[in-house]
LOKOL-278166 format. One line per 2 residues: for each residue x, y, z of C-alpha. Coordinates in pm, whole numbers. Layout:
% residues N
X Y Z | ...
***
This chain:
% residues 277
599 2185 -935 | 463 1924 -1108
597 1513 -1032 | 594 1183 -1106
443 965 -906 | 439 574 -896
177 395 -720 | 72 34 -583
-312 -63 -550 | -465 238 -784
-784 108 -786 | -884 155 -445
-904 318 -149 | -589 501 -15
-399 414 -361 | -714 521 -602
-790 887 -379 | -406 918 -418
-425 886 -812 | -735 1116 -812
-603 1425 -610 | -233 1404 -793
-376 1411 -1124 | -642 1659 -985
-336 1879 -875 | -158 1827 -1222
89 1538 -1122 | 149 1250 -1361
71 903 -1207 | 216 580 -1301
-109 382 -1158 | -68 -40 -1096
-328 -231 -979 | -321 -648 -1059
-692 -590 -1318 | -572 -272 -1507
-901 -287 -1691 | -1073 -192 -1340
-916 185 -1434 | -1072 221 -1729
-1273 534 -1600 | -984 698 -1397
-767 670 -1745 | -1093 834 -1949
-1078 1119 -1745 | -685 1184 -1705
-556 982 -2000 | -286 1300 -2047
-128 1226 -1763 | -217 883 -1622
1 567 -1696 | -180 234 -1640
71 -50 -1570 | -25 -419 -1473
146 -520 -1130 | 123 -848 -943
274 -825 -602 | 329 -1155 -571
486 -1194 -882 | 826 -1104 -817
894 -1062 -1213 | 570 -858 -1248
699 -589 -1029 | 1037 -570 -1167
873 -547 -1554 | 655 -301 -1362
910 -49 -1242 | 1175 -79 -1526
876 -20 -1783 | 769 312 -1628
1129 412 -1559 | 1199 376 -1904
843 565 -2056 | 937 888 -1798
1246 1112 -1799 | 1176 1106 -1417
1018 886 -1052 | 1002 1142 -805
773 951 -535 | 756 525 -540
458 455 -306 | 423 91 -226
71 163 -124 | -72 -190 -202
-192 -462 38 | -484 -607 236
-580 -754 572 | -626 -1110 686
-834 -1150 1047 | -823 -1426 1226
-681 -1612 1569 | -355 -1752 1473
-464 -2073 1531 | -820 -2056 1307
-562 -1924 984 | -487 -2165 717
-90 -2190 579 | -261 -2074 241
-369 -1737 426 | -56 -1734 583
158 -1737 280 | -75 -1515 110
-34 -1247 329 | 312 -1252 348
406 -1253 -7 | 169 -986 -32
244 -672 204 | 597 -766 317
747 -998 61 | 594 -804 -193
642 -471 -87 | 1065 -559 -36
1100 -706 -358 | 914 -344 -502
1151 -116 -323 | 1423 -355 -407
1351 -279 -767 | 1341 29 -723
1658 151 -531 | 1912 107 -846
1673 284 -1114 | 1678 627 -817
2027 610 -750 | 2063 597 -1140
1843 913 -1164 | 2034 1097 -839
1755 984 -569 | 1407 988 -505
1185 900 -211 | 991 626 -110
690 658 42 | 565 327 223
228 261 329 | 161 83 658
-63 105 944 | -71 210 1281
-79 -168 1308 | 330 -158 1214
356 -8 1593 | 92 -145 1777
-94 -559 1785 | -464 -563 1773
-585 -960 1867 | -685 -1124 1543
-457 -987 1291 | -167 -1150 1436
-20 -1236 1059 | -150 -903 934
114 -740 1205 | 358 -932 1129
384 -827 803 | 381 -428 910
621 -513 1185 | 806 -655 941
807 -381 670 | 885 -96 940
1182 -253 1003 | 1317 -356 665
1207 10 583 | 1425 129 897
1773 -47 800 | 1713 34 404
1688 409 426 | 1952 468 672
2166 240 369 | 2072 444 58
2079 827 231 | 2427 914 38
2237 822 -234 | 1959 1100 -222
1688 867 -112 | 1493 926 162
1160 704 302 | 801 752 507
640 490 626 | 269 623 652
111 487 975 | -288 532 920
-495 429 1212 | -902 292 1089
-993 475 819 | -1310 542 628
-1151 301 288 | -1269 -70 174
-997 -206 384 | -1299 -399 606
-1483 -522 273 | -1161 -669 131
-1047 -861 443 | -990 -1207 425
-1084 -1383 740 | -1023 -1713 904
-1279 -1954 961 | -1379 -1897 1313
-1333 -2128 1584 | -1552 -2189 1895
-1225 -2171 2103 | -1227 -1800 2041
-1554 -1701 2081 | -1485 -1546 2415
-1141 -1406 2359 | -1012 -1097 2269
-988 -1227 1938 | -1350 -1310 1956
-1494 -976 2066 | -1279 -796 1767
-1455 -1012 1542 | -1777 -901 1685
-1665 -544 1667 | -1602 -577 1291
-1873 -807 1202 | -2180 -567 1390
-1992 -262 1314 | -1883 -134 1642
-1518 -131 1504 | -1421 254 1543
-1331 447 1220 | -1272 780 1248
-1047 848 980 | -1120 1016 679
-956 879 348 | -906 1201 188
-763 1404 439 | -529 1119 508
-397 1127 136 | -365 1445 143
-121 1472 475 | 67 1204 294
90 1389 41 | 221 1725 197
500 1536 387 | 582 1368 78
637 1726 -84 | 784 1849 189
1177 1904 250 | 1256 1689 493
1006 1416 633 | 1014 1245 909
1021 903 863 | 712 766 1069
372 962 1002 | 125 868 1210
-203 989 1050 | -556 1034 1245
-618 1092 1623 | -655 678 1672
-328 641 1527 | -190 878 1769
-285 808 2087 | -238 425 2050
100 468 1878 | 218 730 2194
30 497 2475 | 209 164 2316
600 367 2301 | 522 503 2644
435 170 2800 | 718 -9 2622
959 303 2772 | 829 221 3126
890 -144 3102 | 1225 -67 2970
1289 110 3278 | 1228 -106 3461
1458 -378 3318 | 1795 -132 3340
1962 -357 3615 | 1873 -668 3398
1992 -520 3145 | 2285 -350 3241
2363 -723 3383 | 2390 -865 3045
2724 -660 2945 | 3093 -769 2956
3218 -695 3283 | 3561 -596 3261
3805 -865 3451
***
């Protein structure tokens, strides 16, 4: 059955194959992207079902405009996904407070204040699901995108607390937890200027990695929209989706090692209780 969807960063990668295999499969889209103009071909093609809305996610007041606009132009929202966002690389150190601030308002800051928009116009309509977009990167740290981390960490968790508040409502969440994948995500990171210090760290051989290529992608952009969006059609998601096989071991190898260590500290931890007099 046909939906509405709503959707963050249309214009490329996982946000523009999104748009193109929902309106492929007959959904209508309510596309954002910052430059609306740079959909000019996607609307020529589905202009039937395609709505074009401009969205700044650093504007706080350009999201809410956003949302209540396309609220009020469809009976319906079925699926919100706050899809939009980018990376920043870079030794914490080498990152300026202008990156810094960037990033944040951008894919946490941002992404809050959408959903926050959003919850009272799907409890108005009886519920609705949310699908957010993060990163295997929301579970695990890679060295250099210590602020980029932060900001999935971040999300996850805000995600977490906010769906187990608005269940009675009808609204339900997935955070979507891609590992590399075959998108622009590498051509659209913003990256510190490097510093000698790090040439032979951790930090520094990532940068090498992405720089010369040896990075590993092995996901494939349209096969990970398209899991997205069979769990967002499905009954009952789980809320974590960890999509390709990078994703998937490193997401099982960091919970197992973080089990172990917890182990480990059960004395320590069972010494931190009231003791009963």
């Amino acid at each position: 059955m046909p939906k509405t969807w709503f959707i963050t960063g249309a214009t490329s990668g996982l946000g523009l194959e999104m748009a193109q295999q929902l309106l492929a499969e007959g959904h209508t889209v309510v596309a954002t992207a910052r430059r609306p103009e740079a959909l000019a071909q996607l609307r020529q093609d589905h202009s039937a079902h395609l709505d074009v809305v401009q969205l700044d996610l650093v504007e706080s007041d350009s999201i809410a405009s956003a949302i209540e606009s396309a609220f009020g132009r469809h009976e319906r929202i079925d699926v919100i996904v706050s899809n939009a966002g980018y990376g920043l690389f870079g030794a914490a150190e080498e990152l300026t407070k202008a990156q810094i601030d960037r990033q944040i308002a951008t894919n946490l800051a941002g992404s809050i204040h959408l959903i926050r928009a959003a919850l009272p116009l799907l409890r108005k309509q009886g519920g609705g699901r949310i699908v957010q977009v993060s990163s295997e990167g929301g579970q695990i740290a890679y060295p250099g995108f210590s602020l980029y981390h932060a900001t999935k960490w971040g999300i996850e968790g805000f995600v977490e607390s906010v769906a187990q508040e608005v269940a009675p409502f009808g609204i339900d969440f997935i955070i979507a937890e891609p590992g590399p994948t075959g998108t622009n995500f590498g051509a659209n990171l913003d990256r510190a200027e490097p510093s000698a210090a790090y040439e032979e760290t951790p930090a520094g051989a990532v940068r090498r990695a992405i720089s010369d290529g040896r990075f590993e992608i092995k996901g494939d952009a349209a096969r990970t929209v398209a899991a997205m969006i069979a769990a967002a059609e499905s009954a009952a998601p789980p809320l974590r989706l960890a999509l390709g096989s990078t994703a998937y071991a490193s997401i099982s190898q960091a919970i197992s090692a973080r089990l172990a260590a917890l182990e480990a500290q059960r004395s320590v931890a069972d010494s931190a209780d009231r003791q009963d007099p």
